[in-house]
C-alpha positions in Angstrom: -0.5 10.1 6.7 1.7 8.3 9.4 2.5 5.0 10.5 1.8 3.3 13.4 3.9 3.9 15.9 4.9 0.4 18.3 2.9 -0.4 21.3 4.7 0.7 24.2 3.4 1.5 28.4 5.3 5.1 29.1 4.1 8.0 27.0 6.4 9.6 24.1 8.6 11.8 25.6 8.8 15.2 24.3 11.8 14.6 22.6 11.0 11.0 20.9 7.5 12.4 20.0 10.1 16.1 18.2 11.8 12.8 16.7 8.8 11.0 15.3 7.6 14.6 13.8 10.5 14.7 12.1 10.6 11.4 10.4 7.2 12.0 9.1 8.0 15.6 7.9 10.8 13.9 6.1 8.8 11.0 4.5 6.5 13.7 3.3 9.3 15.6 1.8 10.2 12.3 -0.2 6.7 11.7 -1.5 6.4 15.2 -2.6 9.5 15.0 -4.5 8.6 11.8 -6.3 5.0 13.2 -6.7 6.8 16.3 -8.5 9.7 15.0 -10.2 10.2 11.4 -10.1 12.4 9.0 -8.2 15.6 9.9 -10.4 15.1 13.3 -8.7 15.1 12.1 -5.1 18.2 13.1 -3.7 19.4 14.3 0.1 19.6 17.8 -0.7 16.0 17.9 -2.6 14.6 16.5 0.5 16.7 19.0 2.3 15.5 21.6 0.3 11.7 20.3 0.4 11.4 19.7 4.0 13.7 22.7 5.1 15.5 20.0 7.5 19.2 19.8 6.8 21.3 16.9 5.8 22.8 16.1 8.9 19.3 16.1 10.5 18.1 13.9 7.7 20.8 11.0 8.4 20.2 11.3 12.0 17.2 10.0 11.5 17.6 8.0 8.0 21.2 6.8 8.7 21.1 4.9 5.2 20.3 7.8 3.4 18.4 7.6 0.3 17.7 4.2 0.4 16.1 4.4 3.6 14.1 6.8 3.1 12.6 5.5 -0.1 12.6 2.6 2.3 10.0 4.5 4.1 8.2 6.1 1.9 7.2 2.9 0.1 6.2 1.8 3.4 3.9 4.8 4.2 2.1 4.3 1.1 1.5 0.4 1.7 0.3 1.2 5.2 -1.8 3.8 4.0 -3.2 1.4 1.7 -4.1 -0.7 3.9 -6.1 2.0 5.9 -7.9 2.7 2.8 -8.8 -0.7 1.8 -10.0 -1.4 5.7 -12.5 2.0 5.5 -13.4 0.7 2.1 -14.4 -3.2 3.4 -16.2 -2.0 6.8 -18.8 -0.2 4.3 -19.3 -3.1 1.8 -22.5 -4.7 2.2 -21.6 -8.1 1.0 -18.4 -10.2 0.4 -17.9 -9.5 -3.1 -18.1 -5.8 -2.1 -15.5 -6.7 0.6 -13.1 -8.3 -1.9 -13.7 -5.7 -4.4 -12.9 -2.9 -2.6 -9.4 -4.2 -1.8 -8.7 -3.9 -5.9 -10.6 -0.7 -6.2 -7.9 0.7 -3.4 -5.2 -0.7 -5.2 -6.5 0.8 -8.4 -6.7 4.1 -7.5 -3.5 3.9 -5.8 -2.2 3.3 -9.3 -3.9 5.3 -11.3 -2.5 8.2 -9.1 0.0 9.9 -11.6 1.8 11.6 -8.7 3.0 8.5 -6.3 0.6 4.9 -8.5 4.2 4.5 -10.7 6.9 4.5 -7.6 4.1 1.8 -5.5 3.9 -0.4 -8.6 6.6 -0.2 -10.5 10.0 1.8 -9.8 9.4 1.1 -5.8 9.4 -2.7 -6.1 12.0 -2.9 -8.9 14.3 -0.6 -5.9 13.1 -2.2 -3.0 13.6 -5.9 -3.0 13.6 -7.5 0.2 12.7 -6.2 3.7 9.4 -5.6 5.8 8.6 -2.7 3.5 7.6 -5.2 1.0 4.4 -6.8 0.5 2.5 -4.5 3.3 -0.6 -4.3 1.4 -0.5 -7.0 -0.2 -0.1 -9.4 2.7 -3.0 -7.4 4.2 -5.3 -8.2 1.7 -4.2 -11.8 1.4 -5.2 -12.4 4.7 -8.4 -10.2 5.0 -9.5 -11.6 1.6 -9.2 -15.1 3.1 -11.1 -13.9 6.0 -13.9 -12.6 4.1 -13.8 -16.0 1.9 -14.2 -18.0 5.1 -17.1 -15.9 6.7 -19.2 -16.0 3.6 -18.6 -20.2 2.9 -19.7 -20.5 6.6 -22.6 -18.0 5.5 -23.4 -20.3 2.4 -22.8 -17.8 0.0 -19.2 -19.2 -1.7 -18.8 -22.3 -2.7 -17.3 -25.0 0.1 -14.8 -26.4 -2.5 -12.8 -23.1 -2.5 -9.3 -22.9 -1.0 -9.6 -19.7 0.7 -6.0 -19.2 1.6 -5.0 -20.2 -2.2 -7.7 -18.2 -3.8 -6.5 -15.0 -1.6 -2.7 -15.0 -2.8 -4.2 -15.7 -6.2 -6.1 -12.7 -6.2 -3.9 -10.3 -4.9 -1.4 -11.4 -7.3 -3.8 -10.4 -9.9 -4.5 -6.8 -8.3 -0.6 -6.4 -8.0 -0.2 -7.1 -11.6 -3.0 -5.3 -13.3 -2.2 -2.2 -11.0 1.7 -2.3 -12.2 -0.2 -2.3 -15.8 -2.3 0.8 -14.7 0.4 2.5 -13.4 2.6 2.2 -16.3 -0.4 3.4 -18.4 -1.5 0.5 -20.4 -4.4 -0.5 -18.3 -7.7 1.4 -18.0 -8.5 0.6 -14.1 -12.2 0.7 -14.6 -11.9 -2.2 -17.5 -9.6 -4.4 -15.1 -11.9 -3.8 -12.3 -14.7 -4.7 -14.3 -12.7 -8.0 -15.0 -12.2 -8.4 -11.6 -15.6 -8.0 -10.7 -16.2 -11.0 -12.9 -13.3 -13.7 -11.3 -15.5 -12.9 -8.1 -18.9 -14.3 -9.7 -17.0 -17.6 -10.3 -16.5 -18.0 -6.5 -20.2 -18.0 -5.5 -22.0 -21.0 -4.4 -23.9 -23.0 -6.8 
């Protein structure tokens, strides 16, 4: 699980690609203490200790410290997320499989009890600003309104939707059944199921 690294003409050097190893390892190290333990027990020595890289190797890399690595950890998980979700819509057969497969990612994301609670819920209440938030959910928002487009040109949703509108709308709808699956309150397969359902309403007459 990594993230993309930038588009760039010269390969990595040996050095930048040690570098890049080493931020990942170190992301890793973050996730597997939250999947153990929980934020509260994310701290620079625990990732020490988990990734066997020592502090002052951690904030030469991670210069704000906890912060940034959460910072990057979130991020992983959005862009892996969206990795997921893209797999998921090329093998849809249809555009309500294509928009359903973007909450059945985000479902099972949050139903994971290891790493669905700091995505949904302690992640965005730490993280409040920044380009770490809204990675997967500005994905789907724009692949949503893709797939909304295609099938009105196809004839199979109704002309009179506002693709763009209807996209935010949705994804604000996975985003806050998912913070209700991760907290526990929400069976994923029933708000699924109601999911399913707002996509009948979008069909063509």
């Amino acid at each position: 699980m990594t993230t993309e690294a930038p588009t760039r003409s010269a390969p990595f050097t040996l050095r930048e690609r040690r570098q890049q190893r080493t931020r990942v390892e170190l992301v890793d190290a973050v996730l597997a203490v939250i999947a153990d333990d929980g934020v509260d027990a994310l701290t620079i020595d625990r990732v020490s200790q988990e990734s066997g890289i020592s502090r002052g190797t951690i904030y030469a890399h991670f210069s704000g410290g906890r912060d940034e690595l959460l910072r990057a950890a979130y991020a992983r998980l959005g862009t892996d997320l969206v990795a997921r979700t893209k797999e998921a819509v090329s093998q849809a057969a249809d555009w309500r499989g294509r928009l359903a497969a973007h909450a059945r990612a985000m479902f099972d994301l949050a139903g994971d009890p290891r790493l669905g609670r700091f995505y949904n819920v302690s992640g965005p209440a730490l993280i409040t600003d920044g380009a770490e938030r809204g990675i997967g959910s500005a994905a789907s928002a724009a692949m949503i309104r893709e797939a909304l487009e295609q099938a009105q040109s196809a004839g199979e949703v109704d002309p009179a939707v506002d693709a763009g509108a209807v996209a935010v709308l949705l994804v604000g709808s996975m985003r806050e059944a998912a913070i209700g699956v991760a907290a526990g309150v929400s069976d994923p397969e029933r708000v699924f199921a109601a999911y399913s359902r707002l996509l009948d309403g979008l069909a063509a007459p």
